[in-house]
Structures are given as structure tokens and as C-alpha cells.
VOBA-1610 file (N, C-alpha, C; in pm, whole numbers, padded with zeros to 5 digits, always signed):
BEGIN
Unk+01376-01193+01050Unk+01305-01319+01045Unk+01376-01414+00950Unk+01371-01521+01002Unk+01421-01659+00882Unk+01356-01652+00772Unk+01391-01734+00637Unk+01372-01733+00516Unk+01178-01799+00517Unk+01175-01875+00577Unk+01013-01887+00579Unk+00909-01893+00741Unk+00977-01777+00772Unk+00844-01698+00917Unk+00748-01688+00881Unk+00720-01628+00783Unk+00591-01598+00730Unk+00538-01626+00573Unk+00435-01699+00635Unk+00291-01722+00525Unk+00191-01697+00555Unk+00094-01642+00436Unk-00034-01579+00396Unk-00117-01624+00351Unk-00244-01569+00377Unk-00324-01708+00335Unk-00459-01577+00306Unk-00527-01637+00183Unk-00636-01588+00192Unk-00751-01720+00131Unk-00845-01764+00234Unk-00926-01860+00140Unk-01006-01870+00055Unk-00986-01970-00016Unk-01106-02013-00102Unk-01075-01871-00242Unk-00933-01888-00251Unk-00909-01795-00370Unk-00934-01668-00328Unk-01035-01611-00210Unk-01102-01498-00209Unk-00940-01419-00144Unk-00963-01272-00155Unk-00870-01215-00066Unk-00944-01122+00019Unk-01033-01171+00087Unk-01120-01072+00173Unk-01046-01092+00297Unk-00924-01208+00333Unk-00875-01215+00474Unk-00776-01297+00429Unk-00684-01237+00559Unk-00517-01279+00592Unk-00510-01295+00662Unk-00406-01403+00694Unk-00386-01447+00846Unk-00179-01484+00807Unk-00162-01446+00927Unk+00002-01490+00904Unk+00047-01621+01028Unk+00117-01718+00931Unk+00124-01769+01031Unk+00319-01795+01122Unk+00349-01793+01216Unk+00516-01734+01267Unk+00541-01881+01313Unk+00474-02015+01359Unk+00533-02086+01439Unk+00567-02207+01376Unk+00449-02254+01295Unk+00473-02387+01304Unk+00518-02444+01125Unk+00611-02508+01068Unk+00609-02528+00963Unk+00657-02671+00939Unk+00585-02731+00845Unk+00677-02862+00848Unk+00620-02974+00941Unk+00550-02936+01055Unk+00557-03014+01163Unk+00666-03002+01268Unk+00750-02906+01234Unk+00850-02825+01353Unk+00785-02721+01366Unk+00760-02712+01518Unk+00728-02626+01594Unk+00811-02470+01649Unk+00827-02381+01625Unk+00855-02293+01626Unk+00864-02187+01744Unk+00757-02188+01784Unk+00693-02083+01860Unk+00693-01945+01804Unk+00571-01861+01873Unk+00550-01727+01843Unk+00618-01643+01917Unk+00676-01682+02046Unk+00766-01539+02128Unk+00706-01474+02151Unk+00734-01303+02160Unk+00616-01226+02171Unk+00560-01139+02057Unk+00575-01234+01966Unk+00491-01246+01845Unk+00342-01127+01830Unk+00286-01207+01924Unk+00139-01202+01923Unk+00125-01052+01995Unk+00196-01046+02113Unk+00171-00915+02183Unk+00229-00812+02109Unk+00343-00799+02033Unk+00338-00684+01944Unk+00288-00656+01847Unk+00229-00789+01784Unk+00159-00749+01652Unk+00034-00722+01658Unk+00007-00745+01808Unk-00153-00718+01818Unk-00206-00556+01885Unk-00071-00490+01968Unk-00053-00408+02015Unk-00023-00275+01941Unk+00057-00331+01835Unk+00073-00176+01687Unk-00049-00142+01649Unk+00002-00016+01613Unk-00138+00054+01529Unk-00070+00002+01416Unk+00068+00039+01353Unk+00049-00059+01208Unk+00182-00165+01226Unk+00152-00257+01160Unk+00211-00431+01171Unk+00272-00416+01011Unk+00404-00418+00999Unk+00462-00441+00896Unk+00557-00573+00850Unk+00488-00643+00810Unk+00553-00777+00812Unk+00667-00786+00693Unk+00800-00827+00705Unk+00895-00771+00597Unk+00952-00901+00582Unk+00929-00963+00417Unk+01016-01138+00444Unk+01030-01167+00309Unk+01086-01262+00273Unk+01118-01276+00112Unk+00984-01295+00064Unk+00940-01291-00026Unk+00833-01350-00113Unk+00807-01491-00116Unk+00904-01565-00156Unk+00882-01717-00165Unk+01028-01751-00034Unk+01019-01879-00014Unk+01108-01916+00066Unk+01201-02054-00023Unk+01343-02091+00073Unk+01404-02195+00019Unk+01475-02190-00128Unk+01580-02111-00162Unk+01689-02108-00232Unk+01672-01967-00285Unk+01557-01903-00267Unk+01541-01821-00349Unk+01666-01695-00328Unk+01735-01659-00469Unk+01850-01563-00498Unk+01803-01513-00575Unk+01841-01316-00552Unk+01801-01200-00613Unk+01940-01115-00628Unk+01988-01055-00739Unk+02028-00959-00835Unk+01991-00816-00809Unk+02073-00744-00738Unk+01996-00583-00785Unk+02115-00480-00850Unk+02094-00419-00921Unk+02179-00373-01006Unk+02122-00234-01128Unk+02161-00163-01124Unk+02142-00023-01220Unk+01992+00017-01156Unk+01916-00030-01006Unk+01824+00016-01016Unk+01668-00079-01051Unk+01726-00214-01108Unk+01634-00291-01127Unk+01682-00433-01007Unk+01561-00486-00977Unk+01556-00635-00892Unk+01528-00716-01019Unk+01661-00833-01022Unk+01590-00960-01130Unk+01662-01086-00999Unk+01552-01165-01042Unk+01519-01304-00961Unk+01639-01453-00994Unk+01720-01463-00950Unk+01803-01535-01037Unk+01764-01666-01022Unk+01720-01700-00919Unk+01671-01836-00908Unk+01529-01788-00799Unk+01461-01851-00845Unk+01357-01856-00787Unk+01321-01991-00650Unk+01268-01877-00504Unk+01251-02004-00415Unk+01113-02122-00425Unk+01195-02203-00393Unk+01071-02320-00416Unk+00941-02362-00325Unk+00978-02236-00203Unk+00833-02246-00158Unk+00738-02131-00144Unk+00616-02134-00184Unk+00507-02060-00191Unk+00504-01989-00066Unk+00512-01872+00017Unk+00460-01796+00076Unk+00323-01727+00141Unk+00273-01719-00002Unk+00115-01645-00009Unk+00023-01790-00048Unk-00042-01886+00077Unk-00063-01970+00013Unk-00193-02002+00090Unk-00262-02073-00017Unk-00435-02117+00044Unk-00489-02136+00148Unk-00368-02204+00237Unk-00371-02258+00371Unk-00264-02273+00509Unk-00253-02202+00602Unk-00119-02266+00672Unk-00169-02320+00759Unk-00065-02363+00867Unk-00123-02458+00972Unk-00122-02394+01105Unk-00102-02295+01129Unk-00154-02205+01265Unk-00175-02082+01210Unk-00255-02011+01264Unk-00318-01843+01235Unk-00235-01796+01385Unk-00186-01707+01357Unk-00071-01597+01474Unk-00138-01504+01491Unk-00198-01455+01379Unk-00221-01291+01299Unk-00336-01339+01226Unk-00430-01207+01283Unk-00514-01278+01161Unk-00639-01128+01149Unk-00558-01144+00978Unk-00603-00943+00942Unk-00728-00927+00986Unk-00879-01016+00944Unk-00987-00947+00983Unk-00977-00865+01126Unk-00919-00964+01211Unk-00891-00882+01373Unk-00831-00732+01360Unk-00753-00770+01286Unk-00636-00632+01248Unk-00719-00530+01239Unk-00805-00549+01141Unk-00897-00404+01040Unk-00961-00402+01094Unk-01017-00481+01216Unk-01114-00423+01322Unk-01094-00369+01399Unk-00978-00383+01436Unk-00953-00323+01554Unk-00845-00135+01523Unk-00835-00116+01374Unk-00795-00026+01301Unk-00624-00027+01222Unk-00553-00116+01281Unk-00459-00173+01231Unk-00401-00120+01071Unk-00286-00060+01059Unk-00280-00051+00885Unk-00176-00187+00870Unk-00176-00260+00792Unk-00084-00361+00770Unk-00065-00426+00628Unk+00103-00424+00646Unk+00136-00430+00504Unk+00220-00503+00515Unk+00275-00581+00429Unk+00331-00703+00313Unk+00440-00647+00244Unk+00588-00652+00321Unk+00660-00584+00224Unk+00771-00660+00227Unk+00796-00755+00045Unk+00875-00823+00020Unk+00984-00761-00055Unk+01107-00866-00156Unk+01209-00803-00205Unk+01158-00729-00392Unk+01008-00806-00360Unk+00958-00799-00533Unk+00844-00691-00537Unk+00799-00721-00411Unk+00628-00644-00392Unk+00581-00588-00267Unk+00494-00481-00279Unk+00442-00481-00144Unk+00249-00447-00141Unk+00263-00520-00037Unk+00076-00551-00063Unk+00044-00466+00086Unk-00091-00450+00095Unk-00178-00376+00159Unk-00295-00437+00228Unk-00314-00503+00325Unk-00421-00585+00392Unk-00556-00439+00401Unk-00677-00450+00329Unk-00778-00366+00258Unk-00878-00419+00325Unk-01036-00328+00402Unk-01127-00430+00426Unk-01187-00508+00244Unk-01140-00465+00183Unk-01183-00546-00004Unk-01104-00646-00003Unk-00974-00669+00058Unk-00852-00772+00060Unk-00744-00710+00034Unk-00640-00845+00012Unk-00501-00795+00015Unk-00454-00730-00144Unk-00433-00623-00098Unk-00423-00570-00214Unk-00279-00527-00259Unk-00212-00549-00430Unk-00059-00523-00431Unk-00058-00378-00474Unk+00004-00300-00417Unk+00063-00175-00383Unk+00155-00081-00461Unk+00288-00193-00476Unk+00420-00162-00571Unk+00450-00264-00591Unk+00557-00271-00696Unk+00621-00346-00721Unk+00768-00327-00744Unk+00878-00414-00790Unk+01027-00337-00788Unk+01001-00362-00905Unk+01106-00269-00978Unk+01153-00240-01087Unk+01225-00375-01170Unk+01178-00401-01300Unk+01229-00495-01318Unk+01202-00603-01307Unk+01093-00618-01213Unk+01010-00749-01211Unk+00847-00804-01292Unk+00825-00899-01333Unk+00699-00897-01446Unk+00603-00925-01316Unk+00501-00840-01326Unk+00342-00858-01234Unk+00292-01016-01260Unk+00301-01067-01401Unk+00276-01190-01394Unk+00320-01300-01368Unk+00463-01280-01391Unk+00521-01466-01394Unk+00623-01435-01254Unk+00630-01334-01237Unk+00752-01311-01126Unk+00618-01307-00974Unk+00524-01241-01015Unk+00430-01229-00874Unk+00308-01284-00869Unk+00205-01269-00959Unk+00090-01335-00973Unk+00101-01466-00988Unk+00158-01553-01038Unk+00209-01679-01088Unk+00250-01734-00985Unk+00347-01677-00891Unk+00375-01779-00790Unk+00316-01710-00657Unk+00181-01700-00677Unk+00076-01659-00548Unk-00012-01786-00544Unk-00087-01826-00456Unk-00198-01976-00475Unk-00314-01864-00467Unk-00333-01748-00491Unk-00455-01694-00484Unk-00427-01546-00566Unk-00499-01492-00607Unk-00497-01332-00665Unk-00517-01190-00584Unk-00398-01122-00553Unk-00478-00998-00486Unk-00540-00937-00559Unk-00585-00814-00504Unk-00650-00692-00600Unk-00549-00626-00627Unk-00561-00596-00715Unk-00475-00527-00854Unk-00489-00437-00905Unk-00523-00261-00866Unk-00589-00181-00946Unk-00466-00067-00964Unk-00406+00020-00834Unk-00300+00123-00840Unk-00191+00065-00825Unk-00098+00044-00890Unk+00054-00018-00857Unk+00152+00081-00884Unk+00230+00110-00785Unk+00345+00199-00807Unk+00478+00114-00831Unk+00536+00162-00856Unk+00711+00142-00883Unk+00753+00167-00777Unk+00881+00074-00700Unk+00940+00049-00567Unk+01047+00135-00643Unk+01125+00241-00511Unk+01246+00334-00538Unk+01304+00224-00609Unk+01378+00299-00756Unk+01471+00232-00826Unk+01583+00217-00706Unk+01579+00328-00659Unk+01745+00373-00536Unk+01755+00267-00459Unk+01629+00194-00402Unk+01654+00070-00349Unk+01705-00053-00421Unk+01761-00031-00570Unk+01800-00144-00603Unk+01925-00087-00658Unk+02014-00042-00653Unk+02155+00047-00711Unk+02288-00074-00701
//
């Protein structure tokens, strides 16, 4: 997927629901492809994309991920402008689906989206919480294989 396919949205601050959206950004139109029929057709939907979009450059080295420049657009954000995907459907219909970026990986929960792991090397606050427009749940966090960052 391109640098910004996907954004997340949970409203009104809450993270009781996600929706992803694949087509439209900007006011350029995109399209979904067959988007919709495979993501609606998995038992689990793994959506895999940078964290933030637009310049963003990452460092991996001895085992740790550091952020060298950070991208300037929000990802996980209050609102997008088409729903593709949209988790309540997901978890109803039994769906496991997960959020797996270069920093974090989250867990769509019927409680909400919840963060999972994180990589090595990165701060929970200013590197992930900070540039979210909303808060997941936050309770078990593991460490992402160092081996994935060598």
C-alpha cells in the first residue's frame, strides 16, 4: 500500500470503533478495488502501513526503531472521509483485526482499539500516543522482536 492508504478513526475520542478508510484523500479519489471483498471475506484483516504518512523516515539498527523525521500526517485520526472497513461490522461478524505499523501494533477489541506492542526504542508517549487524535487502550504491551530491527 502507498504511504497514506490507510486511516483510522475512532469517534468522539472514544475507541469503541474503527473504520479504515482506502479511497478517497485530499479530494482525490482513489478507489477501493477489491478492497472491500477481501477485507470483508477474511476471518482476520491485517492492515500493515506506516503510522503517520508524508516524509516520515525511520532508522533501525542494533535492534532498536528510532524515528528520524517524523511524518506530517496523522493516520489514526477523529475523522476520514469514506468508511471502506468498518470494525464494528468486523467484530460482528467474528473478524480478528489488527493494526500493524513500523512503531506499533494495535488490536481492534469489542472495548476498542487497543495497542498490543510496541518496537523497541520507541517512547509510548511522544513517539505514539502524542501523534494519535484519540487514545487507545493501553493495559498489556509487549516489545516488537528486537530481530526485526537488526
Amino acid at each position: 500500500m502507498a504511504d497514506w492508504t490507510s486511516l483510522f478513526w475512532a469517534p468522539s475520542k472514544s475507541t469503541r470503533k474503527a473504520a479504515v478508510n482506502v479511497s478517497s484523500f485530499n479530494g482525490r479519489f482513489a478507489g477501493v478495488g477489491g478492497f472491500v471483498n477481501i477485507s470483508q471475506s477474511a476471518s482476520r484483516v491485517v492492515f500493515c502501513c506506516s503510522f503517520r504518512a508524508g516524509g516520515l523516515k525511520v532508522e533501525a539498527e542494533a535492534g532498536v526503531l528510532r524515528i528520524a523525521q517524523e511524518g506530517a500526517h496523522c493516520k489514526f485520526v477523529q475523522k476520514i472521509a469514506q468508511v471502506c472497513f468498518h470494525g464494528p461490522t468486523a467484530l460482528k461478524n467474528g473478524q480478528e483485526v489488527l493494526f500493524v505499523t513500523e512503531r506499533a501494533v494495535f488490536r481492534l477489541t469489542l472495548n476498542g482499539l487497543e495497542l498490543v506492542e510496541i518496537a523497541p526504542g520507541i517512547d509510548l508517549q511522544t513517539e505514539i500516543l502524542d501523534q494519535m487524535e484519540f487514545t487507545p487502550r493501553v493495559e498489556n504491551i509487549s516489545c516488537m522482536p528486537s530481530d526485526c530491527f537488526q
